[in-house]
N, C-alpha and C positions, 0 to 999 in steps of 0.2 A: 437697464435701470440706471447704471451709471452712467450712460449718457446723457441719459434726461437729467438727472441730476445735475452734469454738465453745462450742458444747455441752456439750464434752469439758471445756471449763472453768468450765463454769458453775455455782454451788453446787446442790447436789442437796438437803441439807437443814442445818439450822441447830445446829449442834453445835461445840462445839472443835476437834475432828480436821477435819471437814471444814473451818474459816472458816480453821486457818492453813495447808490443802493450800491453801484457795485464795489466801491471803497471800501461800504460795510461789510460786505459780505469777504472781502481780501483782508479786511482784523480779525474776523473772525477766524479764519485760517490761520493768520499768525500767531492769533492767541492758544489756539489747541495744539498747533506747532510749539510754541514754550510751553506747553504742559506738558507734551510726551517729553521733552526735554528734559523734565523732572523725572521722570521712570529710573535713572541710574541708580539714584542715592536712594530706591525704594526695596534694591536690591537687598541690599544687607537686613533690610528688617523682615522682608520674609523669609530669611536664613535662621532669625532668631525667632519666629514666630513658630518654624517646623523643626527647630532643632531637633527633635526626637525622630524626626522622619526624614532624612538626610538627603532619602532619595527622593522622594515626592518634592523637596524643596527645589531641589534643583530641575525637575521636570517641569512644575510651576514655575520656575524662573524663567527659564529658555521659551516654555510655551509662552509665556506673560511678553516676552523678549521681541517673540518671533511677532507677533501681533502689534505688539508698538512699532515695531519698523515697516510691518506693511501699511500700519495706517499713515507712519510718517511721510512713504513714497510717494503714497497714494496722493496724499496733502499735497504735499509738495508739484508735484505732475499737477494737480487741478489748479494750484496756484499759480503756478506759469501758464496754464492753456488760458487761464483769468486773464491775468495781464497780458499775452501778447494777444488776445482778442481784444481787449480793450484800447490798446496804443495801436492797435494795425487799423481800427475802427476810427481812431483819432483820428489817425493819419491821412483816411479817405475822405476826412468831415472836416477840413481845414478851418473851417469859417464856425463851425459849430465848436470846433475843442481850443479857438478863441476864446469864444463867451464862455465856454467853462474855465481857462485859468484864470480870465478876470471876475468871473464868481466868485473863485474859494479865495483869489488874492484878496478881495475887497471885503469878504466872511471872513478873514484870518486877520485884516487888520482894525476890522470894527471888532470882532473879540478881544483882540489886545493882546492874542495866543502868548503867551512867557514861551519864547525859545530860549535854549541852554547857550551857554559860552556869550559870546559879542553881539549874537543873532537880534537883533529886532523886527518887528513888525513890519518898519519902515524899509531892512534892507531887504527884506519878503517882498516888500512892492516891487523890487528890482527884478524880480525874475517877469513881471509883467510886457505883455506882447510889445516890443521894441524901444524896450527900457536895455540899459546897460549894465549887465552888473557889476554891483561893486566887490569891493576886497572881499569883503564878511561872508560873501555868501562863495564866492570860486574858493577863498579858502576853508571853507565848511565843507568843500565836497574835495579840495586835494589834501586835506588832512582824512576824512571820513577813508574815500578809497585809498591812499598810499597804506595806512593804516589796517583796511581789508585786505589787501595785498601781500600781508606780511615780507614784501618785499624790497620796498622802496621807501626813502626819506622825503617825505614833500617839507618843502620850505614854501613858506608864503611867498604872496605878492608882493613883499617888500624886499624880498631877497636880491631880485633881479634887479631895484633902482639902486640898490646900493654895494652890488660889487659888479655891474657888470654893464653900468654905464654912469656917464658923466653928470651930472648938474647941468642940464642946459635946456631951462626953461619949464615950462609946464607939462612938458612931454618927453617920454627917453626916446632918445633917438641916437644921440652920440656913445659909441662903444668906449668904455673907459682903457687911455692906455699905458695909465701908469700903478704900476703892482708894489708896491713899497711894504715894510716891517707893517706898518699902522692898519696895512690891510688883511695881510697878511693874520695880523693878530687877533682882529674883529671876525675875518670866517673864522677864525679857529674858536671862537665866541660863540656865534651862531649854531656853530654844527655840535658843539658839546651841550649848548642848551636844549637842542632838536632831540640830540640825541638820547639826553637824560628822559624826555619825556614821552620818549619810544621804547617799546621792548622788544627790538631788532636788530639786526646789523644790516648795513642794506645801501644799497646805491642812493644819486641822488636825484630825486625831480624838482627840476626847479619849477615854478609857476611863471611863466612868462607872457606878459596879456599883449598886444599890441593889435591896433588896428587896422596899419599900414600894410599894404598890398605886397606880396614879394617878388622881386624879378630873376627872370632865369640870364642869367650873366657866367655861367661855367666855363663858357670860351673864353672869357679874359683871363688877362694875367689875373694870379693870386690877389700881389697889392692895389692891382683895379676892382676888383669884386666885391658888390656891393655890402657884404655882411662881414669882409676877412673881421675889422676890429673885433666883433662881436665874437665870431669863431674863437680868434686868441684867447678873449676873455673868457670865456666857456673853458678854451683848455686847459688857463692858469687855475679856472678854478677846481675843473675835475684834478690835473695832477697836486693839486694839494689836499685838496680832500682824500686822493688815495693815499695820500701820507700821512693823513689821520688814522686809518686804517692798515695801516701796515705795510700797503701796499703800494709797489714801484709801478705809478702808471705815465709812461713816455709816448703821447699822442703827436708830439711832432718829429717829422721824418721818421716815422715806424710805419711802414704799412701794414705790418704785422699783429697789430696791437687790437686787444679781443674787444676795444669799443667801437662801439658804431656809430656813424655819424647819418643820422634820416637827411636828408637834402630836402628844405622849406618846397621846393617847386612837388616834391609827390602830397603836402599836406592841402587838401583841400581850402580852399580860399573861399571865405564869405562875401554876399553878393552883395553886402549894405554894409552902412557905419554903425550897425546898433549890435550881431552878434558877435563879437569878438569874444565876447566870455565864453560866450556855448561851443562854439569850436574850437578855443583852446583846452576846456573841459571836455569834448570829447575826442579830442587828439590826446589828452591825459590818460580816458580811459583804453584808447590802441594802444597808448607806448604798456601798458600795467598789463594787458593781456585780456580785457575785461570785455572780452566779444559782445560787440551789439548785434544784437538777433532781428530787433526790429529794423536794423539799418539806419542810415544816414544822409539823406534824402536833401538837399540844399530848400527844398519848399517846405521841410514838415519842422523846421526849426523850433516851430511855435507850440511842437509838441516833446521835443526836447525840453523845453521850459516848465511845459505842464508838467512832465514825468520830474524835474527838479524839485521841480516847489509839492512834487505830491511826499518823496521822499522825506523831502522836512519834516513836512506832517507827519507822516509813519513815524522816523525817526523820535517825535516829540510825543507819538501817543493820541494826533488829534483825526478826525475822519474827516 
């Protein structure tokens, strides 16, 4: 029986009508998911309700208890076999879960959907199939997940043009290499505003978009290697940041030192000039821990995007 039930919601084929029956059917899930969420604070009033009966109340409690968490697992297990049948179905339908992002995008900008923060409709469009996105939306999702994380500080995409390269033109390319008071003072600016409007203590991710291809040069000297400025800058900024924090971090000549440096050549490199965003967003989600189940596939991009722009939606309440 709870197969069928299963089954019963599982996508059948890859079209618009079908992805938002089954949209609907994954709110409905989250809605009765935030209602057992409510059971805690129902606690105390069936204490006052059997105060006379001290032990029935607490029998009724636990039983009441035991029953909400099996139906929460329960929920939860259906809600994930939901979507990863859904995106795995995406995934085989390339050309089909096309025409569905540019459905809901082109439904979500003819509504006029009110997203929260900076979010417009227009930077909604940006998640469309080999569009680029913009600022508003990579930082809608490395503030969302840093912040899921409880672990990590994400700084926006403006972080990176302004401590950790030069003014040189309409594109960062030059590593900046000079660190003076004036810079000096402005991170210390940025990471107390960051940090005021976080309730963590936490490392830092910066957002760093670029589109440019990286080359494997590890055999060269140091000062020949194509990224050392940048490396520096990166370092000047981590050991100051650990000095916000209290802590003594000495990443040069320390080979001993508990950070770790990923080398550009193991991050997966995009085949085109339009995902740069989607891959530094999901290099964001490896470095944070946040295992992709459905993989990461260099053709199924266009289903990256859909799963982006469906999150919006959730996030804001729309099907």
């Amino acid at each position: 029986m709870a197969s069928a039930f299963r089954d019963g919601l599982s996508p059948k084929t890859m079209n618009t009508m079908e992805y938002r029956r089954i949209q609907a059917k994954l709110f409905h899930i989250r809605t009765c998911l935030s209602h057992f969420a409510l059971f805690n604070p129902t606690r105390s009033e069936i204490k006052k309700c059997l105060s006379h009966q001290p032990s029935s109340a607490s029998i009724l409690e636990k039983t009441l208890g035991n029953l909400f968490q099996i139906h929460s697992e329960l929920l939860l297990l259906l809600r994930q076999h939901v979507e990863m049948s859904l995106w795995r179905l995406a995934d085989s339908k390339l050309d089909d879960a096309t025409i569905v992002l540019r459905d809901i995008i082109k439904d979500a900008v003819e509504r006029k959907i009110s997203f929260n923060g900076s979010l417009s409709p227009q930077n909604f469009r940006r998640l469309g199939p080999t569009q680029w996105l913009d600022d508003e939306i990579i930082n809608y999702f490395v503030e969302r997940w840093c912040s899921q994380s409880q672990t990590t500080l994400g700084f926006t995409t403006f972080f990176a043009e302004t401590f950790l390269f030069q003014n040189s033109g309409p594109y960062c390319t030059v590593a900046r290499t000079i660190f003076n008071r004036s810079q000096a003072e402005k991170l210390d600016r940025w990471y107390s505003k960051r940090l005021a409007e976080s309730t963590w203590p936490s490392p830092v991710a910066s957002s760093l978009h670029s589109n440019k291809r990286g080359s494997l040069s590890l055999d060269k000297p140091i000062t020949q290697r194509k990224n050392t400025g940048l490396m520096l800058a990166l370092m000047w900024v981590t050991e100051r940041l650990g000095s916000f924090r209290d802590e003594v971090v000495q990443l040069a000549n320390n080979p001993h030192t508990d950070w770790k440096c990923r080398p550009h050549v193991k991050v997966r490199f995009q085949p085109n000039g339009h995902d740069c965003g989607i891959f530094m967003l999901w290099s964001l989600r490896d470095v944070l821990g946040m295992a992709d189940e459905y993989g990461f596939s260099d053709s199924h991009l266009v289903v990256k995007r859909l799963r982006l722009a469906q999150q919006i939606l959730d996030d804001h309440g729309q099907i």
